[in-house]
C-alpha positions in Angstrom: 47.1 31.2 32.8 45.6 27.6 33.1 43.6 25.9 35.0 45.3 23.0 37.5 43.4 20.4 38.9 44.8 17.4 41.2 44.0 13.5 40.0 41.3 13.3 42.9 39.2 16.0 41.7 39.2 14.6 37.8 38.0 11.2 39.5 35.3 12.7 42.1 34.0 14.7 39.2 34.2 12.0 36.2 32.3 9.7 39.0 29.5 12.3 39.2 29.3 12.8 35.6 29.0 8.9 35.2 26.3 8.6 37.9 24.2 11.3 36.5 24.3 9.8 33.0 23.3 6.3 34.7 20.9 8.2 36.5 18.9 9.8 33.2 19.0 6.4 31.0 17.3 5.2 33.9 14.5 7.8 34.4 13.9 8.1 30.4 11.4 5.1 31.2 10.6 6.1 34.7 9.2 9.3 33.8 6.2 8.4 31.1 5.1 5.5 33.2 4.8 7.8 36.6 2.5 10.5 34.3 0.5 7.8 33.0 0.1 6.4 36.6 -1.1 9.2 37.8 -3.4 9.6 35.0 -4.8 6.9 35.9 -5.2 7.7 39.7 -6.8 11.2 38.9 -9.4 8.7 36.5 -10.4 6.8 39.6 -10.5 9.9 41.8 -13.2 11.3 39.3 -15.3 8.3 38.5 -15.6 7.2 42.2 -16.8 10.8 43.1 -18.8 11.2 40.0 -16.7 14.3 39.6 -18.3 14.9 36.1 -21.9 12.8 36.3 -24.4 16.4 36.3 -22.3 17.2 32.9 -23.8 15.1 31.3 -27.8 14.7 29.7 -30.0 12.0 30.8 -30.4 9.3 28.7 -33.0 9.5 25.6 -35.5 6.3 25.5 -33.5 4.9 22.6 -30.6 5.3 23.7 -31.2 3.4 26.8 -32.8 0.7 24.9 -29.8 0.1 23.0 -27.6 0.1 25.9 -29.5 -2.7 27.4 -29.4 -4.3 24.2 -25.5 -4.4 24.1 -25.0 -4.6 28.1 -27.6 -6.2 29.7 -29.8 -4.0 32.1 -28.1 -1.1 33.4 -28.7 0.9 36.5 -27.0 4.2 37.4 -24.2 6.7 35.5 -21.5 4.4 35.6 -22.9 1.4 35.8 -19.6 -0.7 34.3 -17.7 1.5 37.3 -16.0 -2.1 38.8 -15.0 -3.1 35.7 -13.9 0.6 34.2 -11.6 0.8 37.1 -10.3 -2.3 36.9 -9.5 -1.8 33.3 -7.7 1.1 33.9 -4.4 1.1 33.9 -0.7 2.5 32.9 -0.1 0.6 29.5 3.7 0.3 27.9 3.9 1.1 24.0 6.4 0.9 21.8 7.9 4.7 22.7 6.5 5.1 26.3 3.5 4.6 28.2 0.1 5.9 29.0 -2.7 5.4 30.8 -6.0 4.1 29.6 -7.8 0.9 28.9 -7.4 -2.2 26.6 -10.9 -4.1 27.6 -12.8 -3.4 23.8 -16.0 -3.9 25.8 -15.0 -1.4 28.4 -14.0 1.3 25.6 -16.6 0.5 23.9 -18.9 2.0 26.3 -16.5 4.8 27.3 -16.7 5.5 23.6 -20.6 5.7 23.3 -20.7 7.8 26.8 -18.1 10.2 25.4 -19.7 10.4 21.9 -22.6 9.2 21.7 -23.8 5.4 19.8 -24.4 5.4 15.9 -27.7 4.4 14.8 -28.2 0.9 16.1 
């Protein structure tokens, strides 16, 4: 018992086989940088909506002292919105992508919003 198959076939199938392994090589890439895309999209859905703004606490007196200090005068939640949106972005690295900033003045503040600032 065996298992006959004409010349055509072999080809048609070796030529689906082939494209499908073109295919993957090409989406190993594709993939990461589409997730950190839309990352990045659901970022600027919730900062322009303010999605999380009542989560946090008002600002303490010295806190919002400092800030000026370091930013100039600031007005409102997100007050470096414009440039936090621009600075967003999907990012290539060495192994795949993701999506975040690269502004240190931008992530700075992020990183004082998110955790608080050390004593200035």
């Amino acid at each position: 018992m065996g298992i006959i198959l004409d010349p055509q076939s072999v080809r048609r199938l070796n030529s689906a086989i082939n494209r499908i392994q073109r295919k993957v090589i090409i989406q190993k890439n594709e993939l990461p940088m589409r997730c950190a895309a839309d990352y990045v999209q659901l970022l600027h859905q919730n900062i322009t909506t303010q999605k999380y703004k009542t989560t946090y606490p008002p600002y303490s007196p010295r806190y919002d002292k400092w800030k000026s200090r370091k930013f100039g005068r600031t007005y409102g939640f997100w007050h470096l919105t414009g440039r936090l949106l621009g600075a967003l972005r999907p990012i290539k690295i060495a192994e795949g992508w993701f999506g975040g900033i690269d502004d240190p003045e931008v992530s700075d503040y992020a990183y004082v919003l998110e955790y608080g600032a050390k004593q200035p």
